[in-house]
C-alpha positions as CSV (number, residue, x, y, z in Angstrom):
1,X,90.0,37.7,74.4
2,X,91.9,36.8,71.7
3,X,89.8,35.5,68.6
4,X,92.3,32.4,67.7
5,X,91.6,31.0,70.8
6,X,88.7,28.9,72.6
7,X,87.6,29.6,76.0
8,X,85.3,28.9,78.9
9,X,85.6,29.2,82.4
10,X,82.7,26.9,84.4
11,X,81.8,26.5,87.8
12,X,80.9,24.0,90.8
13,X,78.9,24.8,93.1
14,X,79.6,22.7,96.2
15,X,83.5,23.3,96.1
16,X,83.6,26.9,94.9
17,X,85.8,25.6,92.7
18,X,86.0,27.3,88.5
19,X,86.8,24.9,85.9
20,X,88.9,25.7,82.7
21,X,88.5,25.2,78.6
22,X,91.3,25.9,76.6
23,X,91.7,25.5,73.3
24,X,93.8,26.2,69.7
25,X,90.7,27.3,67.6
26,X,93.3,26.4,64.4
27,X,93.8,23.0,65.7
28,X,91.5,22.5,68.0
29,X,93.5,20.9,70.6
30,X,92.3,21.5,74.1
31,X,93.2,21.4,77.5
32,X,90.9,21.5,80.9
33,X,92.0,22.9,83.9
34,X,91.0,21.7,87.8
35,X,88.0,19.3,86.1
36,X,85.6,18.5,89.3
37,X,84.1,14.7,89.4
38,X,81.1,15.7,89.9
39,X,80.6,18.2,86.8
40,X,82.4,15.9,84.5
41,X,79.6,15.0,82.4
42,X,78.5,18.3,81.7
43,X,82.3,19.6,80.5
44,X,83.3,16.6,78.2
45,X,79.9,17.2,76.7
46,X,80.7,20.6,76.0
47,X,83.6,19.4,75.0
48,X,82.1,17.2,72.4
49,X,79.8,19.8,71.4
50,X,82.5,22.0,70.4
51,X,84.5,19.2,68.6
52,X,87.6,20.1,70.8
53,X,90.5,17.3,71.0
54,X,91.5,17.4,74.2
55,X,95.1,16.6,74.8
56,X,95.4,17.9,78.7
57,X,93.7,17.4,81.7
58,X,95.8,20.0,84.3
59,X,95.3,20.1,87.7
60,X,97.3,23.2,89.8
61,X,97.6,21.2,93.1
62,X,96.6,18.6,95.1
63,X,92.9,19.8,96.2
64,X,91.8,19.0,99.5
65,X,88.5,20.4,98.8
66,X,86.9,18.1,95.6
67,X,88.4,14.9,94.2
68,X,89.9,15.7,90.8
69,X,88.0,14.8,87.2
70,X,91.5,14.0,85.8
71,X,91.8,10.8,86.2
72,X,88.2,9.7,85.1
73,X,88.3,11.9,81.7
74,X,92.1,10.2,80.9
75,X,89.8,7.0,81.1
76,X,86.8,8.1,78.7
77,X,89.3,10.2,76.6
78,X,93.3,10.4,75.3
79,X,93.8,13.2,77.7
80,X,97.0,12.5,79.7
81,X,96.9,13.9,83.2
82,X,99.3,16.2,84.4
83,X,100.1,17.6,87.8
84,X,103.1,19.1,90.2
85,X,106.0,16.5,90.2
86,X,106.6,17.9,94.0
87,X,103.0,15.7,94.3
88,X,104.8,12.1,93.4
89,X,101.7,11.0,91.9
90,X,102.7,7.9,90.5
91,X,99.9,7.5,88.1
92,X,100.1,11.0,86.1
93,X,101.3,10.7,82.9
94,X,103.3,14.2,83.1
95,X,104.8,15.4,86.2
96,X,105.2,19.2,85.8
97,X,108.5,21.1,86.1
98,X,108.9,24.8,86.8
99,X,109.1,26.6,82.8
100,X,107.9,23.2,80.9
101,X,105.8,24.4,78.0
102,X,102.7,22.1,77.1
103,X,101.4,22.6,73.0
104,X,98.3,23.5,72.2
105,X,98.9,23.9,67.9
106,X,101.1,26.4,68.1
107,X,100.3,27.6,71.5
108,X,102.2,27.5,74.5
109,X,100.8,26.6,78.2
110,X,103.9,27.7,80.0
111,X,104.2,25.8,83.8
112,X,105.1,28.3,86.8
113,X,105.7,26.2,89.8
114,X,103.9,28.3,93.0
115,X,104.3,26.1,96.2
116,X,103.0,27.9,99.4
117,X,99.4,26.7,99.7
118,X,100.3,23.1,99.3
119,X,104.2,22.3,98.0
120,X,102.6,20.7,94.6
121,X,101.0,24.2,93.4
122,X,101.4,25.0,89.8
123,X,100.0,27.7,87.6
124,X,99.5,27.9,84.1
125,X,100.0,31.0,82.0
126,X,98.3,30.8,78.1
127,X,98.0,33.8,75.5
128,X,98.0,36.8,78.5
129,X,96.3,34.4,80.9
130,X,97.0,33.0,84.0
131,X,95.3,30.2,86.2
132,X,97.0,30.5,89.2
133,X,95.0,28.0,91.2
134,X,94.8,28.8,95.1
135,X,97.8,30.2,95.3
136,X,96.4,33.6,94.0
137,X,92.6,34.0,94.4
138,X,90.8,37.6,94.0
139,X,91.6,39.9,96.5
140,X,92.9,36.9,98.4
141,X,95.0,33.8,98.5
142,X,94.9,29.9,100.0
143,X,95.5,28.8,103.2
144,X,98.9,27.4,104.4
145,X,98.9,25.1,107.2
146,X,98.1,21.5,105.5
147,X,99.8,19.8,103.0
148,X,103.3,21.2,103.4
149,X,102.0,24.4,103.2
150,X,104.3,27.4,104.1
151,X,103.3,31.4,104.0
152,X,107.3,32.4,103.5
153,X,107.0,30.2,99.9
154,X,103.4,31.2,99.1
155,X,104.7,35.2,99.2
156,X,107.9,34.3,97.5
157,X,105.7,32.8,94.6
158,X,103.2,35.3,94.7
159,X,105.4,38.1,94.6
160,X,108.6,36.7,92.7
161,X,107.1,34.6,89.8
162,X,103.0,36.1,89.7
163,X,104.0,39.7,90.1
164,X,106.7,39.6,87.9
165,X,104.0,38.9,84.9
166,X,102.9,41.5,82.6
167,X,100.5,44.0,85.0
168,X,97.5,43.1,82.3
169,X,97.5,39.8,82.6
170,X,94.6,38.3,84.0
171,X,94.3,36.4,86.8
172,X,92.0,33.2,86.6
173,X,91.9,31.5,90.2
174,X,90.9,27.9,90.9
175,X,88.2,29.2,93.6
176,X,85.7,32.1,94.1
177,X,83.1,32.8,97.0
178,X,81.9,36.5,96.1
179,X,80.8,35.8,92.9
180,X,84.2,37.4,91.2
181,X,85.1,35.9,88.1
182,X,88.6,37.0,87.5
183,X,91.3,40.1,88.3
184,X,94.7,41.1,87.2
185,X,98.1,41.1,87.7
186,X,98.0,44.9,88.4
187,X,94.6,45.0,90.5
188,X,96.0,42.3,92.6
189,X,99.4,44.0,93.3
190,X,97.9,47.2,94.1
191,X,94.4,45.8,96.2
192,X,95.3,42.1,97.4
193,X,95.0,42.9,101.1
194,X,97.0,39.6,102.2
195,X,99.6,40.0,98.9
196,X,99.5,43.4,97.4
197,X,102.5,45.2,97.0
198,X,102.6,46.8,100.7
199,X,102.1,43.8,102.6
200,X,105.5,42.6,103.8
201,X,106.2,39.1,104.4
202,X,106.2,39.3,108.1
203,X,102.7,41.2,108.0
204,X,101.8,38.3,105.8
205,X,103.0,35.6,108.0
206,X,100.8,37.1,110.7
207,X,98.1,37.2,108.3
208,X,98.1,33.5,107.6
209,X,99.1,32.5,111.1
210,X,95.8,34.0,112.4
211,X,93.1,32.9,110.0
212,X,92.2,29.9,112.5
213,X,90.2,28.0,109.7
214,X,88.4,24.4,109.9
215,X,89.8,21.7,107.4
216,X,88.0,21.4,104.4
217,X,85.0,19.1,104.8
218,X,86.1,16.7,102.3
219,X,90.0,17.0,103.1
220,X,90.5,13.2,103.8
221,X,88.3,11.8,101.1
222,X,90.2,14.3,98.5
223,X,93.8,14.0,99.4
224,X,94.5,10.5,99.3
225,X,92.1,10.6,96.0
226,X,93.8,12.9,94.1
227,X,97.1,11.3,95.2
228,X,95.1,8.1,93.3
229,X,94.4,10.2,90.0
230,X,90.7,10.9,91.2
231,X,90.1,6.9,92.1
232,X,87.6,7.1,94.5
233,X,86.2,3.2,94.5
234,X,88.0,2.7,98.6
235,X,90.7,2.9,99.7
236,X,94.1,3.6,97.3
237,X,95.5,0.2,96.4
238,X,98.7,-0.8,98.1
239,X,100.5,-2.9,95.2
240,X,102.9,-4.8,97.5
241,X,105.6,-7.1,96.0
242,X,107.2,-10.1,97.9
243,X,111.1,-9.3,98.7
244,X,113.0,-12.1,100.9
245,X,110.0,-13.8,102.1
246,X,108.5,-9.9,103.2
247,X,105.7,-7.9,101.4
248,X,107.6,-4.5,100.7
249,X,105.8,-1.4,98.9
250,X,107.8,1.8,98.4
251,X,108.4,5.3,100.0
252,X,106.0,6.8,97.3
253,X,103.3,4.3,97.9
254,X,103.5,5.2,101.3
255,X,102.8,8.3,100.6
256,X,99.9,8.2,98.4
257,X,98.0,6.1,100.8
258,X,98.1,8.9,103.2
259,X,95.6,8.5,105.8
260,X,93.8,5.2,104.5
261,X,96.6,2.3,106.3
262,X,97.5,2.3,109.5
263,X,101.4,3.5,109.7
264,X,103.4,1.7,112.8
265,X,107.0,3.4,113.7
266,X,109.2,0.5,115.3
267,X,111.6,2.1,116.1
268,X,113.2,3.1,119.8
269,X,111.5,6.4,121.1
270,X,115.1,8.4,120.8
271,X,114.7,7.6,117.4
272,X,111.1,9.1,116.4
273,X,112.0,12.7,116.7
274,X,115.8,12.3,115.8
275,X,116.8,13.8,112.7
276,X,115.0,11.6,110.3
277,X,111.6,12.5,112.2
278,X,108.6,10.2,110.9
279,X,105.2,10.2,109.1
280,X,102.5,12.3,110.0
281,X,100.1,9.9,111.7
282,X,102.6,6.5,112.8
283,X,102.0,5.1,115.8
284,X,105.5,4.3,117.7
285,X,105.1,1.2,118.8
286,X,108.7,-0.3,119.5
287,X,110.1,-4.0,117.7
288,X,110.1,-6.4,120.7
289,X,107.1,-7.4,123.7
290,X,105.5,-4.1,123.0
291,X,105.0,-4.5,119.3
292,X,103.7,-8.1,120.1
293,X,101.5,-6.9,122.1
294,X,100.1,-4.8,119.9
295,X,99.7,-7.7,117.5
296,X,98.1,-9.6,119.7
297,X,95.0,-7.2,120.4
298,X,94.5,-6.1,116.7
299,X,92.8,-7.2,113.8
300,X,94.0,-9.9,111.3
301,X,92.4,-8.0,108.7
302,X,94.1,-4.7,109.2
303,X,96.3,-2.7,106.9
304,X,99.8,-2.1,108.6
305,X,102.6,-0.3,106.8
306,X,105.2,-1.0,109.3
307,X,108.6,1.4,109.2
308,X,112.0,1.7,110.4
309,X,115.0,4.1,110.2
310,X,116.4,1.7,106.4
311,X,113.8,-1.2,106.4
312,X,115.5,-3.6,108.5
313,X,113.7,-3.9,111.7
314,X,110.5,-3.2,109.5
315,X,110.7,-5.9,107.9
316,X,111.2,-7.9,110.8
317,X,107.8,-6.8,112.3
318,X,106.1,-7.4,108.5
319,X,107.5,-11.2,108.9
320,X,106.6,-11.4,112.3
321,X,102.9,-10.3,111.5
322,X,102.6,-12.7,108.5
323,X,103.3,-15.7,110.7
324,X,100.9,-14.4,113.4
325,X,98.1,-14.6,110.2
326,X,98.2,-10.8,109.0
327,X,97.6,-11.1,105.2
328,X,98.3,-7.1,105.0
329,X,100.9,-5.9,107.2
330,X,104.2,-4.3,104.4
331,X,107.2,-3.5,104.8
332,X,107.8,0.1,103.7
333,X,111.3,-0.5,101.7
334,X,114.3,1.8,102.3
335,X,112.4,3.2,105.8
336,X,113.3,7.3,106.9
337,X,116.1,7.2,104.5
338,X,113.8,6.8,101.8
339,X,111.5,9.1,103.0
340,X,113.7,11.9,103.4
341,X,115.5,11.1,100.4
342,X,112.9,11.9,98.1
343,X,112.4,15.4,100.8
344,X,108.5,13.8,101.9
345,X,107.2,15.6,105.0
346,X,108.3,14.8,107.9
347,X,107.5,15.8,111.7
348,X,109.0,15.9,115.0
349,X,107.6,16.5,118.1
């Protein structure tokens, strides 16, 4: 380890999950890496005990398996939170781009954008270091088959960006169950039995496609969470504004409330699986008798995000509910257009 920097690597017991100090011992200017809520106390009191500034608080992806310390430690700190753009977390103060360099002094964090376990994967490489998240574990590597998660992008990454660094850097993964505390470049090429060197991609697609593994346990507290900066007081906010007489939010509020409002398609059945697709989890339930219907038999309390192909007929159902007493059925605002503007997931069945 180099003796101009600072350095500790910390763990959490219930996730698995290893936390990361980094620091310019010149200037003192930090940086933590994948901060747990529930062992925040104890890291920004080592913090404070080593009279670190800390300018960062990094996440490498969207974790489905803890809800993220960032958002709490931007509040008790000056840390500004930083995370994948690809995540379209609104409320990070730095969306991360593929070869942006964060300062620490005179010391670079260099950003290498990883997507394959989830599409907002990032890893960070610092003085012959490299924290590379789930994307690369020891002698392993994430899963693939939630959050946009593809095996063809998680070997590209591995073996077209990770490989490609120095064989002696080591490797510093967001997660460990064997008690291994980091590897390197080289080991992992030559011993990484899902993404050494010899494994082709197709032997690694059949890897990943037969692993058969149970969601995380806490999967659909974390997600929409750390879509929320680590808020975990409810449900994430919906922040609608009032457009024509109709309560619209936006495609990326959408999205960050994944899982938490109830998401109604109105559109005709042709259109649900047409080339636009729709949202994981909407209900298709058509404008006209049918969606009245539906109103009818549900709750006046209820969230409802209803959607459309462009936000027309949408907005039609989000009027409709109003008058019938709904005080929180929205509009989303530029429908499947939006949606696939920005490239969110999609699905057709």
């Amino acid at each position: 380890m180099k003796q101009d920097i600072i350095f500790y690597q910390l763990f959490e017991s219930e996730s698995s999950t290893y936390t990361y100090i980094l620091a310019d011992k010149k200037t003192m200017a930090a940086a933590i890496i994948d901060p747990v809520l529930e062992t925040l106390d104890r890291d920004l009191k080592l913090i404070s005990e080593l009279e670190l500034n800390l300018i960062y608080a990094l996440d490498t992806h969207i974790h489905a398996d803890h809800i993220t310390g960032a958002g709490e430690i931007r509040k008790r700190t000056k840390a500004k939170t930083a995370v994948s753009s690809a995540a379209l977390v609104l409320c990070a103060d730095i969306p991360l781009e593929d070869g942006q360099e964060l300062f620490l002094g005179d010391k670079k964090i260099k950003v290498i954008t990883t997507p394959g376990h989830t599409n907002t994967c990032v890893a960070y490489y610092f003085e012959g270091m490299v924290f590379t998240g789930d994307a690369l574990l020891i002698r392993g590597c994430g899963r693939t088959d939630f959050q946009q998660g593809s095996s063809d992008k998680l070997y590209d990454s591995v073996h077209n960006k990770l490989f490609k660094l120095p064989d002696e850097t080591i490797i510093y993964p967001a997660h460990d169950y064997h008690g291994q505390m980091s590897s390197t470049v080289y080991l992992e090429k030559k011993f990484n039995p899902r993404l050494g060197e010899s494994v082709t991609k197709e032997e690694f697609r059949k890897i990943m496609s037969n692993l058969k593994l149970d969601n995380p346990k806490k999967i659909h507290e974390a997600v929409p969470a750390n879509l929320s900066c680590g808020v975990v007081s409810g449900a994430y906010v919906l922040q609608p504004k009032l457009v024509a007489g109709v309560l619209e939010v936006s495609c990326e509020e959408v999205y960050q409330s994944s899982g938490q409002v109830r998401l109604i398609d109105v559109r005709m059945p042709e259109e649900f699986n047409n080339e636009l697709g729709h949202i994981h989890g909407a209900e298709l339930i058509t404008l006209g008798p049918e969606l009245k219907n539906f109103l009818d038999k549900t709750d006046k309390k209820t969230e409802i995000i209803f959607i459309c192909r462009s936000g027309g007929r949408s907005g039609a159902a989000a009027f409709e509910s109003a008058k019938l007493g709904f005080k929180q059925a929205v509009n989303m605002a530029g429908g499947m257009i939006c949606w696939n503007k920005l490239k969110l997931p999609v699905e057709r069945s």
